[in-house]
C-alpha positions in Angstrom: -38.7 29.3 -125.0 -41.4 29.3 -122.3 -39.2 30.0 -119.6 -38.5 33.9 -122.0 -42.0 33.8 -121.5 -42.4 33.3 -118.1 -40.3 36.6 -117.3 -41.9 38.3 -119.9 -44.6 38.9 -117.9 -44.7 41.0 -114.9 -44.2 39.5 -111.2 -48.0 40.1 -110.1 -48.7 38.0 -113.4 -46.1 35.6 -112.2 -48.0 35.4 -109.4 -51.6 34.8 -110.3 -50.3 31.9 -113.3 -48.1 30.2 -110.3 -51.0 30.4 -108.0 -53.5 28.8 -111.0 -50.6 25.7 -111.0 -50.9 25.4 -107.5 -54.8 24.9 -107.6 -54.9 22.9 -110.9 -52.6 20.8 -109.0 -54.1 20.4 -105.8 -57.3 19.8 -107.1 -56.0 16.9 -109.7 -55.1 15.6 -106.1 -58.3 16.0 -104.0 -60.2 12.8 -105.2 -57.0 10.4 -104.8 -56.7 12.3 -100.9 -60.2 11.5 -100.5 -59.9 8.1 -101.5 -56.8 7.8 -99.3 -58.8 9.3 -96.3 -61.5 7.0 -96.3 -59.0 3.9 -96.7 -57.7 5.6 -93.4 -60.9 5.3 -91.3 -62.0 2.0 -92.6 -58.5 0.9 -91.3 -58.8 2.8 -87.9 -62.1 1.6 -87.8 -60.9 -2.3 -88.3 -57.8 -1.6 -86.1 -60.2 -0.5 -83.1 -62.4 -3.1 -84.0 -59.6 -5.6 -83.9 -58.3 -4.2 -80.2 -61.5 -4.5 -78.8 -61.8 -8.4 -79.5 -58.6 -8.8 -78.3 -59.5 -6.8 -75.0 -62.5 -9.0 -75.0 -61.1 -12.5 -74.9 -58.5 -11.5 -72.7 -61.2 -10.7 -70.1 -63.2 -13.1 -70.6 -60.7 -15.7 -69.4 -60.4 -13.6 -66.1 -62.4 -14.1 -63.2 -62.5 -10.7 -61.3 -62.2 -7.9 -63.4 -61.3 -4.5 -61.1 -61.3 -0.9 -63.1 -62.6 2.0 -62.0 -66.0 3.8 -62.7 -64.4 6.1 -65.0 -63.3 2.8 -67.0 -66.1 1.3 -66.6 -67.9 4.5 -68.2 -64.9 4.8 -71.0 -65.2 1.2 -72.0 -68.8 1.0 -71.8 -69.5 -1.0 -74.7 -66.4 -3.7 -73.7 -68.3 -4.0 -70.2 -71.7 -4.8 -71.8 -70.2 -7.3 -74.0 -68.9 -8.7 -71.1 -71.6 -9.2 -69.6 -70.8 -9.8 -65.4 -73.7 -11.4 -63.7 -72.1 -10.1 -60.4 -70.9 -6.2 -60.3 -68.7 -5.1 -56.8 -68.6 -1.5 -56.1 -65.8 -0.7 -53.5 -66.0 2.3 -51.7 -69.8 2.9 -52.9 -70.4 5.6 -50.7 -67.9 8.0 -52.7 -69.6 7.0 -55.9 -72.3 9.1 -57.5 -75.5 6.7 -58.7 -75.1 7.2 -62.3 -71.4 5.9 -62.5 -72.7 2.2 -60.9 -75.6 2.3 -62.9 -73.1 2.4 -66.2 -71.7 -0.5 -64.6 -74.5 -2.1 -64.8 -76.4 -4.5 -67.9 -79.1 -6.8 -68.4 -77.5 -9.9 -67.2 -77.0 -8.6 -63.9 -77.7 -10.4 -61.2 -75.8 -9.2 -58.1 -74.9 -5.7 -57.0 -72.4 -6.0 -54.2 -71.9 -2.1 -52.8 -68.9 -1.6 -50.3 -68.3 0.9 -48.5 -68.6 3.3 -45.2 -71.8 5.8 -45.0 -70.1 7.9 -42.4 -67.3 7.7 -45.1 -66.5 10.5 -48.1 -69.8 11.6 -50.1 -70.0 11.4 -53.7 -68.0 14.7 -55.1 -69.6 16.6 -58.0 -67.8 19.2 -60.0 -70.6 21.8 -59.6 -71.9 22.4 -56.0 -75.6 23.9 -57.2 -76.4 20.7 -59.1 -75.3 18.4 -56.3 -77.6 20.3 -54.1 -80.3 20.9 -56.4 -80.6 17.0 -57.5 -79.3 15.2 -54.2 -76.3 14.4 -56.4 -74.0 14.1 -53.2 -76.0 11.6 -51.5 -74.3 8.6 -50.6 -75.8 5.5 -52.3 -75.8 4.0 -48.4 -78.4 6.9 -47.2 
């Protein structure tokens, strides 16, 4: 009987009712996507959580630890927690200031810098702020 209906009424109507459906329908969804959502995060927030301990006590049982600067920077907090009273910086002269001061943390006691200062200076991405804040000086000058 309701289907008779349906074509009754003209294809723009059609339309407009299908398209009122729709929305009833997705918003009788929204707070069970929103509830599924934040599930989400708190479990990629655990998961991450989880992987970093696991990074952790791996290291932890190490006794050198080698990565680069750029690690050292993306896995600033797992450095911190790590906390390496001696810090060795191979090929210092190639590496800007701010990337061995990341490597750096309050228990700290020994900064060993290695490296040639006739050797490669520190390269910057942009020439005028290299120049402008002695960014391409060698940590060794």
């Amino acid at each position: 009987a309701h289907t008779a209906e349906l074509w009754a009424l003209s294809a723009a109507e059609r339309e407009g009712l299908a398209a009122l459906w729709v929305e009833r329908r997705r918003r009788s969804l929204l707070p069970a996507l929103s509830h599924l959502c934040a599930a989400h995060d708190r479990l990629c927030t655990e998961r991450e959580q989880l992987e970093a301990d696991a990074q952790l006590a791996v290291l932890r049982r190490q006794r050198v630890i080698g990565m680069t600067t750029t690690a050292v920077s993306k896995f600033a907090q797992l450095t911190r927690l790590l906390q390496c009273e001696v810090v060795m910086v191979e090929e210092a002269a190639e590496v800007l200031e701010a990337h061995v001061v990341a490597a750096l943390s309050p228990v700290t006691r020994h900064l060993i810098l290695i490296g040639d200062h006739q050797q490669l200076r520190p390269a910057t991405a942009v020439h005028l702020l290299a120049r402008r804040y002695a960014l391409d000086v060698s940590l060794f000058e």
